[in-house]
Structures are given as structure tokens and as C-alpha cells.
FIKOLZA-1660 file (N, C-alpha, C; in steps of 0.1 Angstrom, whole numbers, plus 5000, padded with zeros to 4 digits):
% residues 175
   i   px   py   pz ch aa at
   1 1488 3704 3294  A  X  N
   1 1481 3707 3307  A  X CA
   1 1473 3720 3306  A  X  C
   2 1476 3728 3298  A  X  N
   2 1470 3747 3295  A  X CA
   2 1455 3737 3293  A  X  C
   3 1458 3733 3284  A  X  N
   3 1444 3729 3276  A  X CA
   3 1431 3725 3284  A  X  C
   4 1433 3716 3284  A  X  N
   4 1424 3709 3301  A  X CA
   4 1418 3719 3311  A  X  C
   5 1428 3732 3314  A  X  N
   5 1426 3740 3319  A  X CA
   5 1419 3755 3311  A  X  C
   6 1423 3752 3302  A  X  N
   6 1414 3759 3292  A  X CA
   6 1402 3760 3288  A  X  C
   7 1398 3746 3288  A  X  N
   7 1387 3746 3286  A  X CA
   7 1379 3741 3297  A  X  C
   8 1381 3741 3305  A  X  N
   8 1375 3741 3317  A  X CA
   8 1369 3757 3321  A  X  C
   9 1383 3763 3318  A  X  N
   9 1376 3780 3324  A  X CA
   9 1369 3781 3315  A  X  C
  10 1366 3778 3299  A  X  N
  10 1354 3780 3292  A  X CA
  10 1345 3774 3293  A  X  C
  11 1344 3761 3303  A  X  N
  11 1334 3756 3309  A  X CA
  11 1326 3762 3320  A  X  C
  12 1331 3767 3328  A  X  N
  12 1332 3777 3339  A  X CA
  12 1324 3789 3335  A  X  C
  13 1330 3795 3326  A  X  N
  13 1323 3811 3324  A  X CA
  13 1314 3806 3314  A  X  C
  14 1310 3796 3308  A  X  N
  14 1297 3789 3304  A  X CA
  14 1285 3790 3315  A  X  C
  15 1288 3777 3321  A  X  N
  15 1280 3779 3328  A  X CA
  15 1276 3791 3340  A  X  C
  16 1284 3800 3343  A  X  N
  16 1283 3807 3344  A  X CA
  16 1273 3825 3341  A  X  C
  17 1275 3817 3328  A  X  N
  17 1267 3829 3317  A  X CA
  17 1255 3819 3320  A  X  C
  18 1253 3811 3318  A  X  N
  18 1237 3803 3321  A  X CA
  18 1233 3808 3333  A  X  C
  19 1237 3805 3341  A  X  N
  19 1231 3806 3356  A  X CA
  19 1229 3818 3356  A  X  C
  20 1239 3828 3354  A  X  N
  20 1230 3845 3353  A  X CA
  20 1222 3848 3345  A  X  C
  21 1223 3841 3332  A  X  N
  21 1210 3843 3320  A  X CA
  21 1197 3836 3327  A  X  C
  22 1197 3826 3331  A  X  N
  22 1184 3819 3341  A  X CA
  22 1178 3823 3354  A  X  C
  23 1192 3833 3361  A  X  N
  23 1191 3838 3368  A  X CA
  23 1183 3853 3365  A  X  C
  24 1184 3859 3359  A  X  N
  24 1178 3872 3351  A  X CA
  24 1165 3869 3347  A  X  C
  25 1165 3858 3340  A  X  N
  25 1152 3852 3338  A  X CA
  25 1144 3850 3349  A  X  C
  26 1147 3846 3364  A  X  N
  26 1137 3848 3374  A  X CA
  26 1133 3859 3381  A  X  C
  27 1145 3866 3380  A  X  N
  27 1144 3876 3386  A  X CA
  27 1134 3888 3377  A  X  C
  28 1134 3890 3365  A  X  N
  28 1125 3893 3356  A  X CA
  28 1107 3888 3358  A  X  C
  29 1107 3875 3358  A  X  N
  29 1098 3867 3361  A  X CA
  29 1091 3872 3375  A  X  C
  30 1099 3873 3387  A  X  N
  30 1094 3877 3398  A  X CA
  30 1087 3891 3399  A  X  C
  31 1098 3898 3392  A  X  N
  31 1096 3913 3387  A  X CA
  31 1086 3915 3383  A  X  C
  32 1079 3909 3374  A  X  N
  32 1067 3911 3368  A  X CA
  32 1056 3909 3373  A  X  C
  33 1059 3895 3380  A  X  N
  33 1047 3891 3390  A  X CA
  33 1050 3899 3403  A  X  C
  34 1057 3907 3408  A  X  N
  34 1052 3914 3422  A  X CA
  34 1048 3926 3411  A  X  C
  35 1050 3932 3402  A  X  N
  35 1043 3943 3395  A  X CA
  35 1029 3942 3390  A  X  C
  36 1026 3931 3386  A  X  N
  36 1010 3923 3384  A  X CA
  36 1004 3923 3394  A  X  C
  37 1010 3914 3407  A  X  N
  37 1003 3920 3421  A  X CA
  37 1001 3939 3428  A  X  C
  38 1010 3940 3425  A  X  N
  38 1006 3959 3425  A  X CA
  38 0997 3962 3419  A  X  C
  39 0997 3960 3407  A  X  N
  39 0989 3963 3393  A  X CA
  39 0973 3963 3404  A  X  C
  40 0970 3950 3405  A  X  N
  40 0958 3942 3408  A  X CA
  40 0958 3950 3421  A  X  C
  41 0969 3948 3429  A  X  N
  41 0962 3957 3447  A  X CA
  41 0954 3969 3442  A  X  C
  42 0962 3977 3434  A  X  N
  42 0961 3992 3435  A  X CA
  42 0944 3992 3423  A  X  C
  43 0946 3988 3415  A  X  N
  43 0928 3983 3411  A  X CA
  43 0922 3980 3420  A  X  C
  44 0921 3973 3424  A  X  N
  44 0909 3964 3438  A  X CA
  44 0911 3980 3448  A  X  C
  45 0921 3985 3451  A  X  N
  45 0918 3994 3459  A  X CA
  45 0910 4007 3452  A  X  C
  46 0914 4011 3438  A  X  N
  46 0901 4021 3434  A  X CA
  46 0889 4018 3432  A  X  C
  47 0887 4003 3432  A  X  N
  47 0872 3999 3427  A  X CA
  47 0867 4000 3441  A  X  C
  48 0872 3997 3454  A  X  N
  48 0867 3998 3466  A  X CA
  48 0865 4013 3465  A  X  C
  49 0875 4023 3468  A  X  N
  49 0875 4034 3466  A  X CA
  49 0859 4044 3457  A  X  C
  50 0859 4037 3447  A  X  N
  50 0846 4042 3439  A  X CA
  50 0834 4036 3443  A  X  C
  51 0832 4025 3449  A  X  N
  51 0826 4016 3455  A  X CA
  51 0820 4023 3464  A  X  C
  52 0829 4031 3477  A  X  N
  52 0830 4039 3491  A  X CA
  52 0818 4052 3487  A  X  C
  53 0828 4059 3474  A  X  N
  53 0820 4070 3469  A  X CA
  53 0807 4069 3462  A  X  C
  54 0803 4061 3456  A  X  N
  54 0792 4060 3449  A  X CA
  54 0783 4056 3460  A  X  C
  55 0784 4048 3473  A  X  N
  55 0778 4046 3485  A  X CA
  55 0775 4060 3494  A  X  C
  56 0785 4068 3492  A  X  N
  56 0786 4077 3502  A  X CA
  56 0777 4088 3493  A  X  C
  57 0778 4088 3478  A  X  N
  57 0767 4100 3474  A  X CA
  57 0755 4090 3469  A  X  C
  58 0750 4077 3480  A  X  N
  58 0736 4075 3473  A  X CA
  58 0730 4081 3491  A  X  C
  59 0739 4081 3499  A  X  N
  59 0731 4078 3515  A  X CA
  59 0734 4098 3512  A  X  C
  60 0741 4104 3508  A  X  N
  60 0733 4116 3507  A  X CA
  60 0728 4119 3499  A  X  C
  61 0723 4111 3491  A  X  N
  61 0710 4115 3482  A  X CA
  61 0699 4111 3489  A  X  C
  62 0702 4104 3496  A  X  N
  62 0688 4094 3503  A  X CA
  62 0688 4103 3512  A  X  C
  63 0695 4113 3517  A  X  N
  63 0692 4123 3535  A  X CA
  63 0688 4136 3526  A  X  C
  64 0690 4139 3514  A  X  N
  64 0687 4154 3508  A  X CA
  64 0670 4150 3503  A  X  C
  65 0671 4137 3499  A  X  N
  65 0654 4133 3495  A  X CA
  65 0647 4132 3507  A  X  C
  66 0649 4131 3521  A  X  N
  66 0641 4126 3531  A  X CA
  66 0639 4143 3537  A  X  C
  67 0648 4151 3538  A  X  N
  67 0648 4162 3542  A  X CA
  67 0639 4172 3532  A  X  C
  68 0640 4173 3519  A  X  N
  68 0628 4177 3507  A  X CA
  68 0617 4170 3514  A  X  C
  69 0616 4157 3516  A  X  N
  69 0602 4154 3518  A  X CA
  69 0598 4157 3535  A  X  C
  70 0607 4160 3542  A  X  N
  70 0600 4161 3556  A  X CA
  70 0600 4182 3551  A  X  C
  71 0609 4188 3543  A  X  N
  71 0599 4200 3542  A  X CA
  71 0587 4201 3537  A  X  C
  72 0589 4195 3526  A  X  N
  72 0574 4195 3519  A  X CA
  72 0563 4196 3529  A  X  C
  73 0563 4182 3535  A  X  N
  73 0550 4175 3547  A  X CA
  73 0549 4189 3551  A  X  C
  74 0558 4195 3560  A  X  N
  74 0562 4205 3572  A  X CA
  74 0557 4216 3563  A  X  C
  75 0556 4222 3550  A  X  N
  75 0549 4229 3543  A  X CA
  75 0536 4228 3541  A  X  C
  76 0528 4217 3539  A  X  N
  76 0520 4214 3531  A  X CA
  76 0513 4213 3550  A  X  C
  77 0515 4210 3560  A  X  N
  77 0508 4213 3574  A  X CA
  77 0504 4222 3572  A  X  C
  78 0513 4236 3572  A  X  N
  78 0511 4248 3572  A  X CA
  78 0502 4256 3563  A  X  C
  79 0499 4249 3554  A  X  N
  79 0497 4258 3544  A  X CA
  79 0479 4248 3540  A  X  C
  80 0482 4236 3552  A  X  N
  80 0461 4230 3548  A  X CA
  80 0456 4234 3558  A  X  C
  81 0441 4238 3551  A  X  N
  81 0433 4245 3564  A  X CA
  81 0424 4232 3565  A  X  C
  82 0416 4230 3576  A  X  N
  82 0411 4224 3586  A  X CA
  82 0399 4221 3577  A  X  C
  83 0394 4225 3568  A  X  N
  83 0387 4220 3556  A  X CA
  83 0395 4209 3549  A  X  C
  84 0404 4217 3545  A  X  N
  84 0415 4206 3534  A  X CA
  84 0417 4190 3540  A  X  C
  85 0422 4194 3552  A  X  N
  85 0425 4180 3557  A  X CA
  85 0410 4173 3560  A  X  C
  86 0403 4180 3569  A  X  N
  86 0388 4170 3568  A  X CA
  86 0384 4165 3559  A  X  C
  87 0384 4175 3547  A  X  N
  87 0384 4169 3528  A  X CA
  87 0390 4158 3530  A  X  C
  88 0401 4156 3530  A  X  N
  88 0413 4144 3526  A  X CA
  88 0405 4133 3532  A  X  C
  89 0406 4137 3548  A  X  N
  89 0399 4123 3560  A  X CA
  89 0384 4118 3550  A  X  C
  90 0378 4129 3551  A  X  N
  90 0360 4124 3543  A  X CA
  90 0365 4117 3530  A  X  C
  91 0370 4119 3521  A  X  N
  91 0375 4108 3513  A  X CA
  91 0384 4096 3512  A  X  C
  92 0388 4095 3523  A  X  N
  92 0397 4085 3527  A  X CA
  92 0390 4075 3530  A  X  C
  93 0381 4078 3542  A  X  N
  93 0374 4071 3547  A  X CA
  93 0360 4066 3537  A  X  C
  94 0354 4074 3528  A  X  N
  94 0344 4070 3526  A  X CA
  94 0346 4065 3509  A  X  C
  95 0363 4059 3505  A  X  N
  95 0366 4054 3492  A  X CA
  95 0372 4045 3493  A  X  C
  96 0375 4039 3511  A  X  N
  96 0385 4030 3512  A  X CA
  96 0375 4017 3515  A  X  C
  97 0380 4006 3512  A  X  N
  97 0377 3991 3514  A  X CA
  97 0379 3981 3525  A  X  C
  98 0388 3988 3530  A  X  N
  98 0392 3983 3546  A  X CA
  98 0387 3988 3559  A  X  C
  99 0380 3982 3563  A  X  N
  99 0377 3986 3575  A  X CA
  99 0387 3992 3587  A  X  C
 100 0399 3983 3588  A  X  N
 100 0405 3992 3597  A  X CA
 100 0413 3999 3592  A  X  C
 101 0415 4003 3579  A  X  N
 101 0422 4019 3569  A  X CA
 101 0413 4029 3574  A  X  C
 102 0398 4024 3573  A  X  N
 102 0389 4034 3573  A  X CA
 102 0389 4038 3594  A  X  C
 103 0388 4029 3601  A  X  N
 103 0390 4033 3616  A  X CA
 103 0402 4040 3621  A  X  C
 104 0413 4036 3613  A  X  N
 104 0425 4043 3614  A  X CA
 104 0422 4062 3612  A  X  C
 105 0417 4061 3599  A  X  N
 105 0415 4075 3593  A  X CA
 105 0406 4083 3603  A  X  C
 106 0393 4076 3607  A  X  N
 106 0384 4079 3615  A  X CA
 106 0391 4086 3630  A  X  C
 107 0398 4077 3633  A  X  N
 107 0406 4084 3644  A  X CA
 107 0414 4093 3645  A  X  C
 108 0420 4091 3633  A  X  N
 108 0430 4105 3626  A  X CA
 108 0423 4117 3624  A  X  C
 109 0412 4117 3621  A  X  N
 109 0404 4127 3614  A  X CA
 109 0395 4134 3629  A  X  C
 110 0391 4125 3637  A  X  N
 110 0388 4126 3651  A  X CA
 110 0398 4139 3663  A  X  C
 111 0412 4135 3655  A  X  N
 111 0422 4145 3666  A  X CA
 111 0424 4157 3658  A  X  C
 112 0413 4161 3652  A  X  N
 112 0409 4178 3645  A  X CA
 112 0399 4184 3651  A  X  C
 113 0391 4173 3659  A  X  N
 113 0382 4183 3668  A  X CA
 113 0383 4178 3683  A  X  C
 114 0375 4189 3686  A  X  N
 114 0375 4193 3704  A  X CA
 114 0374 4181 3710  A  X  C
 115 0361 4173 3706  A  X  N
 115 0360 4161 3712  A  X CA
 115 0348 4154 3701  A  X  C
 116 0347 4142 3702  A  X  N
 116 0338 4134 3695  A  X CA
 116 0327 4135 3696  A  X  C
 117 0323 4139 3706  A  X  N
 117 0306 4145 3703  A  X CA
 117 0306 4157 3697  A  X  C
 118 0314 4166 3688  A  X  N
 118 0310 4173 3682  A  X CA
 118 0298 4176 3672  A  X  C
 119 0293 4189 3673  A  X  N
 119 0280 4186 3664  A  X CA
 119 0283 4188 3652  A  X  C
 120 0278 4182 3642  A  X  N
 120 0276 4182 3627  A  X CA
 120 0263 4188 3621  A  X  C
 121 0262 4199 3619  A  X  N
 121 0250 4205 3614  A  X CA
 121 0250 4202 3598  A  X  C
 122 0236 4197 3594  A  X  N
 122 0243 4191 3577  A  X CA
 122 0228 4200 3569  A  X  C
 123 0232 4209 3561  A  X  N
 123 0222 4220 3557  A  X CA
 123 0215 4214 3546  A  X  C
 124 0201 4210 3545  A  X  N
 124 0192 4206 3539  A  X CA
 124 0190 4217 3526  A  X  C
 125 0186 4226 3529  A  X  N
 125 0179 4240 3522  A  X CA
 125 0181 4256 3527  A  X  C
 126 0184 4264 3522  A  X  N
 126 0186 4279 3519  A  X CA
 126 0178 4286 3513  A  X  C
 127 0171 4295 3524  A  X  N
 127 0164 4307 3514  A  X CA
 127 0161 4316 3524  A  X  C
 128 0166 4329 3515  A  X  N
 128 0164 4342 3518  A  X CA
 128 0174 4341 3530  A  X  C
 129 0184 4337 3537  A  X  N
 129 0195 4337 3541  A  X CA
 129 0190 4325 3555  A  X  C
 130 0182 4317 3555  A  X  N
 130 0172 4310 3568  A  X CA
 130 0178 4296 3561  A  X  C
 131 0186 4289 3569  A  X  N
 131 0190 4277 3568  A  X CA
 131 0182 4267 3572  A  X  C
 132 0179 4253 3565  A  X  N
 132 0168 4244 3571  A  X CA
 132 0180 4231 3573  A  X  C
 133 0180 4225 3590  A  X  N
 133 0194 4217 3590  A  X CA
 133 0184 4203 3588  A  X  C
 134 0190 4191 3586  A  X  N
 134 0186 4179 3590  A  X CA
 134 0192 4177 3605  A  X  C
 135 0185 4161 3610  A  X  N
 135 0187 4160 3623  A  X CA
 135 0197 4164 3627  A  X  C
 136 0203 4170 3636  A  X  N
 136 0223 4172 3643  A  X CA
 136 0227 4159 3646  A  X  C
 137 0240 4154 3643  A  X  N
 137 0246 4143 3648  A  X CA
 137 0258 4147 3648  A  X  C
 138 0266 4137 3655  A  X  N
 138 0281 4142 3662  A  X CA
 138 0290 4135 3649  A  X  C
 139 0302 4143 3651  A  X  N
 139 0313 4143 3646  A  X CA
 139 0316 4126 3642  A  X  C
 140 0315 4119 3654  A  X  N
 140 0320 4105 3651  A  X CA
 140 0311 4096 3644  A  X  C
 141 0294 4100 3646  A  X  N
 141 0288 4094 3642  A  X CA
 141 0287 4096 3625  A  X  C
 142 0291 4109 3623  A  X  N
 142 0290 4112 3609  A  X CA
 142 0304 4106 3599  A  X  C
 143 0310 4103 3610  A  X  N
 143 0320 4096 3602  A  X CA
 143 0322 4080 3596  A  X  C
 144 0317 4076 3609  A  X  N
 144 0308 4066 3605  A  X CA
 144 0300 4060 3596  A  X  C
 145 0292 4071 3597  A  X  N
 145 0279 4073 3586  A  X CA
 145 0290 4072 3569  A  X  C
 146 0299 4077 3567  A  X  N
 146 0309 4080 3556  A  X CA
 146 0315 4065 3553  A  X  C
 147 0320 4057 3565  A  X  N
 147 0324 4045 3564  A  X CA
 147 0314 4034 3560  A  X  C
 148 0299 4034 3563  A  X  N
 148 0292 4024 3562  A  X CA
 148 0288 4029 3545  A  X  C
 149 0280 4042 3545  A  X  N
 149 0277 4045 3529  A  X CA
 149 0289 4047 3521  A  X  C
 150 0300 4042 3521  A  X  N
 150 0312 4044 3513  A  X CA
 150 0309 4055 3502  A  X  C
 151 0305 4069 3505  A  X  N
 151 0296 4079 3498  A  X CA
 151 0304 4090 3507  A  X  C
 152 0310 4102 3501  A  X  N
 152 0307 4117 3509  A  X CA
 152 0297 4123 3499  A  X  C
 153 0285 4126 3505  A  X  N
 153 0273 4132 3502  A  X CA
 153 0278 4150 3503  A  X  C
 154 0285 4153 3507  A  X  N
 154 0282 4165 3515  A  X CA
 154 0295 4172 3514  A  X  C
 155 0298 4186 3516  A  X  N
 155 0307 4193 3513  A  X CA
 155 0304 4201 3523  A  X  C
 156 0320 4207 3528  A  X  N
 156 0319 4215 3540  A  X CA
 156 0314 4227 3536  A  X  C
 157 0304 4233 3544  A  X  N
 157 0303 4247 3541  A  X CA
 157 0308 4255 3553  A  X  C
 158 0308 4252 3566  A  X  N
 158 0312 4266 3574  A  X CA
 158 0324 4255 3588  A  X  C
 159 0335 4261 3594  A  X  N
 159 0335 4253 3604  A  X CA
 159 0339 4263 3617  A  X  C
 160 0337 4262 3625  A  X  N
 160 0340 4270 3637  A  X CA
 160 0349 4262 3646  A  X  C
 161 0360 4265 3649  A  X  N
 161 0370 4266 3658  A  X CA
 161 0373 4277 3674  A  X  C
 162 0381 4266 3679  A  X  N
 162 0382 4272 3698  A  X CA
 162 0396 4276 3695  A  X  C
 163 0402 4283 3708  A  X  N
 163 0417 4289 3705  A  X CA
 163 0421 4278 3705  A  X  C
 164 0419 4267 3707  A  X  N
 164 0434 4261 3698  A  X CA
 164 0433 4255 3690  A  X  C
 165 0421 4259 3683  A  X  N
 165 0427 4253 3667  A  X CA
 165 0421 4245 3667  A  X  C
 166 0413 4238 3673  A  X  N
 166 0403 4222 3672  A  X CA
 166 0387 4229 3668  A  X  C
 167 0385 4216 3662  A  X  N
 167 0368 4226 3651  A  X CA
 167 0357 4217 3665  A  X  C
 168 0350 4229 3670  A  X  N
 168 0340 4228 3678  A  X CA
 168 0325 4227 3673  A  X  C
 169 0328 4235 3661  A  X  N
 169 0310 4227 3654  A  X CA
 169 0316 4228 3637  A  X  C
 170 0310 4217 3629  A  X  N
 170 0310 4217 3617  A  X CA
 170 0292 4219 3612  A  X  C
 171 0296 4226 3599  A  X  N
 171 0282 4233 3591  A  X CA
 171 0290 4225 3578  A  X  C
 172 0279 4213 3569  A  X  N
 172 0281 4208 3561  A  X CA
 172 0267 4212 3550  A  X  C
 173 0264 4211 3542  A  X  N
 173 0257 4211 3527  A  X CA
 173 0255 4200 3519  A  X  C
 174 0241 4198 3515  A  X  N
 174 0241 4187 3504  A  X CA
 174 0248 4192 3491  A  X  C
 175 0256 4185 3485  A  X  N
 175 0258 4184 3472  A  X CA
 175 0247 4187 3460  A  X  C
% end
């Protein structure tokens, strides 16, 4: 009768040892796979992470470029005289192909003086200090005149301004 019983308890702590060896084995198994999921969370969370930062220093590179360029402009106001910019407009207007680039500019170029009938004196000849002008025409018409001959003929020689800054008569020169 031992016997039977003998080998039964060695049947017993057999299987026994299996079930915890198989058991170990899942629990190992599980082990690894909730570690693999960490693994992978905690990745996906620095790639977001660098993701965040590489986003966050392009939108302040994009606000330190817009701020350089709104000094610049804000410099470059300051520092053009009322020649310079009329220079710009007279070439704009009289190299551009579009008609309404060119009316656009015309109008732009327009809110530098007093008003649109401004006179345009355009200096033919010099001597002995006695200026000889061609006909006078106004400010808008001469701009005009720059839009239809797609040509600046002429270079500013003198301009006269009112206290605020708006040009009340222009003195131009043939080239």
C-alpha cells in the first residue's frame, strides 16, 4: 500500500514542478511583454516629446525672423528719404507689366505727396545757374506718363516738402 502512495506523491510534486515551471514561464512571458509595452510607451512619449521641442524652437525661430524683419522694414522707413522711396515707386511702376501692380504702386507712390495735383517741374536745360523747365504737369499725371512709357526718363533733382513731411512740388532732370 506505501507504494501506490509513493508514487503518487511523486506524481504529485511532478506535476507540481510542471505547473510552477509553466507557471514561471508565463509569468516571465507576461513580464517581458508589460516591459516591451513600457519600453514602447516611454519611446512614443520622447518622440512626442522631441516632436513638442523641435515645434516649439521652429515657431520661435519663425517669431525672432518676423521680428528681424519687422526691424529691418521699421529701419529701413527711417533711414529712406522721400527721394529713395519715390526712386523705388518711379521704378516700379515704369518696369512693371501689370497694369494694376503698376496702379497699385501709383497710388502708393501718390500718399508721399500733399495731393495729386502736385506740380512736377521736369528741367530741360541749365546755364549759368537759369533753369529752362518743360511744360509743368502734376504729380499723377507724371506717373502715369511712367506707366504708359514703361521708361523713367528722368532723375530727381530737387524736392520741396510742407511740415508734414508730404512733397509739395517736385524738380526732376533729363537723364
Amino acid at each position: 500500500m506505501m507504494l501506490p502512495i509513493r508514487n503518487s506523491s511523486k506524481l504529485i510534486i511532478l506535476a507540481l514542478v510542471l505547473i510552477t515551471a509553466f507557471g514561471c514561464q508565463s509569468k516571465k512571458k507576461a513580464m517581458q511583454a508589460k516591459n516591451a509595452a513600457a519600453e514602447k510607451a516611454k519611446m512614443e512619449q520622447e518622440a512626442a516629446d522631441r516632436k513638442l521641442q523641435a515645434e516649439e524652437q521652429a515657431r520661435k525661430a519663425a517669431e525672432e525672423q518676423a521680428r528681424r524683419e519687422a526691424e529691418q522694414r521699421a529701419n529701413e522707413s527711417k533711414t529712406s528719404t522721400p527721394a529713395t522711396k519715390l526712386n523705388q515707386y518711379f521704378g516700379a511702376i515704369a518696369n512693371t507689366n501689370n497694369v494694376s501692380s503698376a496702379n497699385a504702386s501709383i497710388n502708393e507712390a501718390l500718399s508721399l505727396f500733399a495731393s495729386p495735383e502736385t506740380p512736377v517741374l521736369i528741367v530741360i536745360s541749365e546755364s549759368d545757374g537759369m533753369k529752362d523747365y518743360d511744360k509743368p504737369t502734376t504729380i499723377k499725371q507724371y506717373l502715369n506718363y511712367l506707366k504708359d512709357q514703361k521708361k523713367n526718363p528722368n532723375a530727381i533733382s530737387d524736392i520741396k516738402t510742407n511740415g508734414e513731411g508730404k512733397i509739395t512740388e517736385l524738380e526732376l532732370k533729363k537723364n
